[in-house]
C-alpha positions in Angstrom: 5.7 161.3 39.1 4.3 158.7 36.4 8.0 158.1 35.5 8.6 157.7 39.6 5.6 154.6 39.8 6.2 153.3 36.4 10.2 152.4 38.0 8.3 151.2 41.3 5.8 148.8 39.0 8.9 147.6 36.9 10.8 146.6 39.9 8.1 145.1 41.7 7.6 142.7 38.8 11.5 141.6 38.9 11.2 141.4 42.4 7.9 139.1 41.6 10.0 136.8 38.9 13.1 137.0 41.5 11.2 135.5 43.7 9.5 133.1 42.1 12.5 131.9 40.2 14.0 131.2 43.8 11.1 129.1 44.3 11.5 127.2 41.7 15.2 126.3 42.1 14.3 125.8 46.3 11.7 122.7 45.5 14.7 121.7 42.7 17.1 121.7 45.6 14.6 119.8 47.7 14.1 117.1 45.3 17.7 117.0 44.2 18.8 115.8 48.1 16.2 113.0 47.8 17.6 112.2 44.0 21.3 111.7 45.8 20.3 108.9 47.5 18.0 107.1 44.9 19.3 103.8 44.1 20.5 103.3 40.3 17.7 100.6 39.7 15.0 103.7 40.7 16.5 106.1 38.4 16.5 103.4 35.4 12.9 103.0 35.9 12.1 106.7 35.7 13.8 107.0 32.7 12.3 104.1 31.3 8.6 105.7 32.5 9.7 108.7 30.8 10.3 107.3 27.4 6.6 106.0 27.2 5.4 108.8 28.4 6.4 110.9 25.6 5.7 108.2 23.1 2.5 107.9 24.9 1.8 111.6 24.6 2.9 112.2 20.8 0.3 113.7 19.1 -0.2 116.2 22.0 3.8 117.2 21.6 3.5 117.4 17.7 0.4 119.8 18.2 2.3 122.0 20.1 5.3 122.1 18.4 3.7 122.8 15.2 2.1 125.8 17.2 5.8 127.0 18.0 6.8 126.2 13.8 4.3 128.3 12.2 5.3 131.2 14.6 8.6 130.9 13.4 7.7 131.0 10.1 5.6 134.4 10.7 8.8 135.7 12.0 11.5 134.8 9.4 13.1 132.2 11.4 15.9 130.5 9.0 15.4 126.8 7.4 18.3 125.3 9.9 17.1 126.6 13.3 13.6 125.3 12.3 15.1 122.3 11.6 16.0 122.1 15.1 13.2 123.2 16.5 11.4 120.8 14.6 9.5 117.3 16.3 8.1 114.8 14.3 6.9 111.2 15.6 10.2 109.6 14.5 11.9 112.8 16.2 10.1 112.0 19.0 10.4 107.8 19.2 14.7 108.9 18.7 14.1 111.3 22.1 12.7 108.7 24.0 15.1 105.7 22.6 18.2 108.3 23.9 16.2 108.5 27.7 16.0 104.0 27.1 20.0 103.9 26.1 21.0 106.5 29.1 18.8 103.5 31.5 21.5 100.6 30.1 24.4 103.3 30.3 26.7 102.7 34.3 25.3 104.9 36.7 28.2 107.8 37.6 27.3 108.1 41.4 29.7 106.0 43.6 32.1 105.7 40.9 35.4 105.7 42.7 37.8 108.0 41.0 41.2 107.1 42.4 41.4 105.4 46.1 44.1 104.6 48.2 45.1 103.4 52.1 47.8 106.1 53.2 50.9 105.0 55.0 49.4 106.2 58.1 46.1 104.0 57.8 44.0 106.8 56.9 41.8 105.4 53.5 40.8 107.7 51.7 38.7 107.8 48.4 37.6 110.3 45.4 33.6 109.0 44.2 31.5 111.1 42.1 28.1 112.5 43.3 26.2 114.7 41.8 26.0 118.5 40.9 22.6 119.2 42.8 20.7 121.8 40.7 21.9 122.3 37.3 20.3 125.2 35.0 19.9 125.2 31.3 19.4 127.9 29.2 19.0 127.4 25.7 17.3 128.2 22.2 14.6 126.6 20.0 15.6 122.8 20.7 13.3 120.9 22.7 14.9 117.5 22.1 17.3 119.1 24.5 14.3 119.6 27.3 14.3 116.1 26.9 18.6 115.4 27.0 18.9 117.2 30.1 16.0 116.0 32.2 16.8 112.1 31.7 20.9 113.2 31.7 19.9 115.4 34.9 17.8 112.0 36.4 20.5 109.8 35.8 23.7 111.7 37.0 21.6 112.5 40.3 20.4 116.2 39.7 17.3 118.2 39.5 17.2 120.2 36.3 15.9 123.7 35.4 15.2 124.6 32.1 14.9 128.2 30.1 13.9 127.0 26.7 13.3 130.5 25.0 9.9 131.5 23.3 10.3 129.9 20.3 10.1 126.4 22.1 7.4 127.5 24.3 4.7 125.3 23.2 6.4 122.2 22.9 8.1 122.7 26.0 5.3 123.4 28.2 3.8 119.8 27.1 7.2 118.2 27.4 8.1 119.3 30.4 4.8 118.3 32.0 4.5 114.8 30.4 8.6 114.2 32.1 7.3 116.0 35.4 3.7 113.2 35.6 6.0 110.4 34.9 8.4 111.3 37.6 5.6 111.3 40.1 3.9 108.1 38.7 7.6 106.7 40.0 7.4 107.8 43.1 9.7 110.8 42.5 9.5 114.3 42.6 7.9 116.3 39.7 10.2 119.5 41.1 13.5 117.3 39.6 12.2 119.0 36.1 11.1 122.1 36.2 10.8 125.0 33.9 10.9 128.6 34.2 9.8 129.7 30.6 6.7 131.4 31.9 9.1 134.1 33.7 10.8 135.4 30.6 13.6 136.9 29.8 13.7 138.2 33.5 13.3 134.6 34.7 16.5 133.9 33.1 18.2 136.4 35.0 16.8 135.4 38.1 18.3 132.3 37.0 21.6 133.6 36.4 21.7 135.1 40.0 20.4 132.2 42.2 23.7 131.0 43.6 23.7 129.0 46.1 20.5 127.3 45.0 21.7 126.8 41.5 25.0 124.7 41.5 26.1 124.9 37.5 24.5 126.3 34.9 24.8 125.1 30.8 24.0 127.4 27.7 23.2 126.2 25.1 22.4 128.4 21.9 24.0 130.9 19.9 27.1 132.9 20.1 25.2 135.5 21.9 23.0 133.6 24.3 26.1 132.0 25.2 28.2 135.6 25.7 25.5 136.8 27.7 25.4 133.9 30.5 28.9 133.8 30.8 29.1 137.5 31.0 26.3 138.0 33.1 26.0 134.4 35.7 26.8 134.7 39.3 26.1 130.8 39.1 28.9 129.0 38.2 28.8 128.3 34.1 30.4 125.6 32.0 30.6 127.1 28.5 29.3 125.2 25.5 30.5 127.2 22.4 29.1 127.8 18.4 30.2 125.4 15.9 32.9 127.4 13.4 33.9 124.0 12.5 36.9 122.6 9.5 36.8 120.3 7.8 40.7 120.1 6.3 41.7 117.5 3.0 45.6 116.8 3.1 47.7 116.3 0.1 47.6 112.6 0.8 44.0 112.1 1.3 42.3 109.6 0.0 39.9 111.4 -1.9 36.9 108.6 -2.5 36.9 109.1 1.4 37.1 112.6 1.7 34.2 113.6 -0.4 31.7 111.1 1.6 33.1 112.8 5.1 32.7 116.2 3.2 28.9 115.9 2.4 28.1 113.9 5.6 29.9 116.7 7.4 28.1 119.7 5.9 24.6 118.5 5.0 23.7 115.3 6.8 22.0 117.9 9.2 22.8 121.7 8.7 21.5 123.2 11.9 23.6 121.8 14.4 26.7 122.6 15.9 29.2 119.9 14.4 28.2 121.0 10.8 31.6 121.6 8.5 31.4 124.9 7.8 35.0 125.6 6.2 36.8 123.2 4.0 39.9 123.8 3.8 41.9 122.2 0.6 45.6 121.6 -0.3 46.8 123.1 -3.2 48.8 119.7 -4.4 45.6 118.1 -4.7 43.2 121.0 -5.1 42.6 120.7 -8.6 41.4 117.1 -9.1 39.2 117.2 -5.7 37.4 120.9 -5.8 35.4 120.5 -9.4 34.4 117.2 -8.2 33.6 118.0 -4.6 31.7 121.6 -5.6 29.9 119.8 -8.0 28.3 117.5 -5.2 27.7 120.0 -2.6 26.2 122.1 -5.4 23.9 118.9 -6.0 23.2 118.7 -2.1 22.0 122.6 -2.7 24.6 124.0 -0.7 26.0 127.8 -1.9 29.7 127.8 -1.8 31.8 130.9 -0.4 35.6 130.7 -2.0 38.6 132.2 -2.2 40.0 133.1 -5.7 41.7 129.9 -6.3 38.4 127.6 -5.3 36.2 130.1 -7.8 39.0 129.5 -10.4 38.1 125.6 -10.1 34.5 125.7 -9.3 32.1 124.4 -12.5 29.9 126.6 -14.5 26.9 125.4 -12.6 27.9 125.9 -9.4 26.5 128.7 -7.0 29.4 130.6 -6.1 30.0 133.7 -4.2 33.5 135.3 -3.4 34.5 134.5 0.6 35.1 137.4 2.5 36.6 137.3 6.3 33.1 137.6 8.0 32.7 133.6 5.9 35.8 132.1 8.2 34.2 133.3 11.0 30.8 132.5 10.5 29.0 129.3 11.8 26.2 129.2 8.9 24.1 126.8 10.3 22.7 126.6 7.0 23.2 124.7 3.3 26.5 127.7 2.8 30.4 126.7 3.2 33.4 128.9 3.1 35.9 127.0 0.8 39.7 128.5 1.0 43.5 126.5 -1.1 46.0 126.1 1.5 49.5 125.9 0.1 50.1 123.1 3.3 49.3 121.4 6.4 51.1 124.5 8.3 48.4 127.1 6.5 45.5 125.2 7.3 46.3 124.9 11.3 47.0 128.6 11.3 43.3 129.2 9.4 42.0 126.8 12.2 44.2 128.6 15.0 42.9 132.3 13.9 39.1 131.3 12.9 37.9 128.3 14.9 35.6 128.3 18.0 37.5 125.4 19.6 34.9 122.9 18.7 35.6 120.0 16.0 38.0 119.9 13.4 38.3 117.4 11.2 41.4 116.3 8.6 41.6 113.4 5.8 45.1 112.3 5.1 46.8 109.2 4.7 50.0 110.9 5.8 50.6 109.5 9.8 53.0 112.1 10.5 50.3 114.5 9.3 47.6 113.1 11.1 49.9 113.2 14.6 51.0 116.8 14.0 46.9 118.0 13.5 46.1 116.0 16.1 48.6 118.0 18.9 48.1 121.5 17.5 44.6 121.9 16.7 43.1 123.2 20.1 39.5 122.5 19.9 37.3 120.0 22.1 37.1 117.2 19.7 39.3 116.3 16.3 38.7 113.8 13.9 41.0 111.7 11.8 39.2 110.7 8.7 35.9 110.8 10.3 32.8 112.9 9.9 33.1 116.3 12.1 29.1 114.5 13.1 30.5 112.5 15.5 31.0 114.7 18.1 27.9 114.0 19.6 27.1 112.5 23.5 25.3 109.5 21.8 27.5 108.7 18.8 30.6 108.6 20.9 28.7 106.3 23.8 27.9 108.7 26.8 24.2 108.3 25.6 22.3 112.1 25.1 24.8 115.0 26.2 23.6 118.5 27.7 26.0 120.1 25.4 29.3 120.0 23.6 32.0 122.4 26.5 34.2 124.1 24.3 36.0 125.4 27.6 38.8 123.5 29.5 38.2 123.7 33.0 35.8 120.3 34.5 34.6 119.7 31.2 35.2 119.8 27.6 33.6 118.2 24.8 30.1 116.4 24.9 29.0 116.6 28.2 27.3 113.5 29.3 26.9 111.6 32.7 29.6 111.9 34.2 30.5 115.8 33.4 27.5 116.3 35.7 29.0 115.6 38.7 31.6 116.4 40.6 33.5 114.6 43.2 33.9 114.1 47.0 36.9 113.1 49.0 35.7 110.4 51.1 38.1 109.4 54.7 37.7 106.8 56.9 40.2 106.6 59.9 40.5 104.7 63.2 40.9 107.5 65.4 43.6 109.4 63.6 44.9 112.5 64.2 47.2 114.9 62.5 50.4 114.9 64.3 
């Protein structure tokens, strides 16, 4: 019997969050219809109101999220997803430059796709508009609270966000500081909304809200992201984990490629476009590797090799032999699995069996070379002598992204503006009728 009205209490509550969710993405949708048909000069202004808003409310957003730091630290959370979860005033200032930059960005609504006046008179045109309500579920990053309310704003959508416990703090003051400043504009404070407060069951109830809920983005580890896919009845554009190469040809330059090695791997560890394979070729293996160990070594990072990058590695190098698990891992931390390739058709098919289809990377001075990685590597973003960093919404120009797809279907790549809409046929006819 105690069993029987323990069940009844459980499912009363998710029927409770269920609810409540539904409320939450109803005033969402609400708000989104009078978003639509906001001029582009009234979103600008929001976004601008926004930015000093959080600049304005700095010391309130560091207090909290040192709240949500220290209970990481009492749980064992690693250096590189505290690195993310980290805000600091300059953090913070960056945050609210990225809501400034996506003001001066084109707004995507009315952007006519392709347009044309049939033979039979009928005009017709393809425009952007936006999503509606777009969901976000995603882990210990509340810069992205931030990325997808004023990418949500100026795209046309209302936003709903799942930041996970260990954002909770800063979240709950972030989200309220965007929600005053909408309303100062004029606007609706429901356009950004969260539904930490609900849980894990919230996100469920999140999952499940079709029809109120038009896409929803993950955004987190391999298995937040597994789990929404798996479990959504609302629409999902996949953003995948970072196993990313970084691949030095026989003719690279190799002044250039130790700079885009060390950029690649340490210039921030905890993010999704970190290098976390180098891949060498054997021809120039031996004058690169001692050199190139030696500086990651410096930069504190722990190499994982094969037996031919531990034959070259110097004495003082921290060394460990790679195993399989190191191709497939995305570290997110100072580590990097370090393999000899004999040539350019060893490394792709180490990409091909290992990568997550996000950024891959090669330095060569060989055209052909470049061409040939550039077709057959099958990930969302490749880079010819460049950092694997630069796949990122605001260092490629489409100001802050929600995510980096690593999917094929709408959108792939950083998602920015305008891979939050979608589009409508618009007709205009004088009288016609389909014979």
């Amino acid at each position: 019997m105690t069993t029987s009205l323990d069940q009844q209490v459980q499912t009363t509550a998710e029927t409770d969050v269920t609810a409540q969710v539904r409320a939450v993405a109803e005033r969402a949708k609400t708000a989104s219809r009078r978003l639509a048909t906001a001029t582009r000069a009234t979103k600008d202004a929001a976004l601008r109101a926004m930015a000093d808003a959080l600049v304005a409310a700095t010391p309130e957003i560091v207090a909290a999220n040192a709240v949500d730091l220290e209970r990481g630290r009492v749980n064992g959370t690693s250096a590189g997803l505290l690195d993310r979860l980290a805000l600091t005033p300059e953090r913070i200032a960056a945050i609210a430059d990225a809501l400034r930059e996506l003001a001066a960005l084109p707004d995507p609504v009315g952007e006519v796709v392709r347009g044309q006046t049939l033979p039979n008179g009928l005009r017709m045109r393809q425009v952007r508009v936006p999503m509606g309500v777009v969901g976000m579920i995603y882990e210990a990053r509340p810069n992205v609270t931030v990325d997808a309310a004023g990418l949500a704003l100026k795209s046309g959508n209302a936003v709903i966000l799942r930041g996970g416990s260990a954002a909770a703090a800063s979240n709950e003051v972030i989200v309220d500081v965007l929600s005053q400043a909408l309303v100062a504009q004029r606007l609706p404070g429901a356009l950004v909304q969260s539904i930490d407060a609900w849980g894990r069951e919230g996100a469920v109830a999140l999952m499940h809200a079709r029809g109120l809920v038009d896409v929803l983005v993950p955004r987190g580890g391999a298995d937040l992201i597994r789990t929404v896919v798996r479990e959504s009845t609302v629409p999902v554009v996949e953003t995948g984990v970072g196993n990313v190469h970084v691949y030095v040809d026989e003719t690279a330059d190799l002044a250039v490629a130790i700079p885009i090695l060390l950029n690649s791997k340490t210039q921030r560890v905890g993010v999704c476009n970190a290098a976390e394979t180098l891949l060498v070729h054997q021809a120039v293996a031996d004058e690169f590797l001692p050199v190139a160990l030696a500086m990651l070594a410096d930069a504190g990072v722990t190499i994982h090799g094969d037996e031919a990058t531990l034959a070259l590695a110097p004495d003082e190098v921290a060394c460990v032999p790679a195993t399989e698990e190191d191709w497939a891992t995305e570290y997110l931390s100072l580590d990097l699995a370090v393999r000899v390739v004999d040539s350019l058709d060893e490394a792709l098919e180490h990409i091909r069996e290992w990568s997550s289809g996000h950024t891959e990377a090669i330095v060569t001075r060989d055209l052909a070379a470049s061409e040939r990685f550039v077709a057959e590597v099958d990930s969302a973003a490749v880079m010819v002598n460049a950092s694997t960093r630069f796949t990122d919404g605001g260092q490629l120009g489409l100001g802050a992204e929600i995510g980096i797809s690593t999917q094929k279907l709408h959108a792939r790549g950083p998602m920015g503006l305008g891979e939050l809409t979608t589009t409508k046929w618009i007709v205009h006819g004088d009288g016609h009728v389909r014979p």
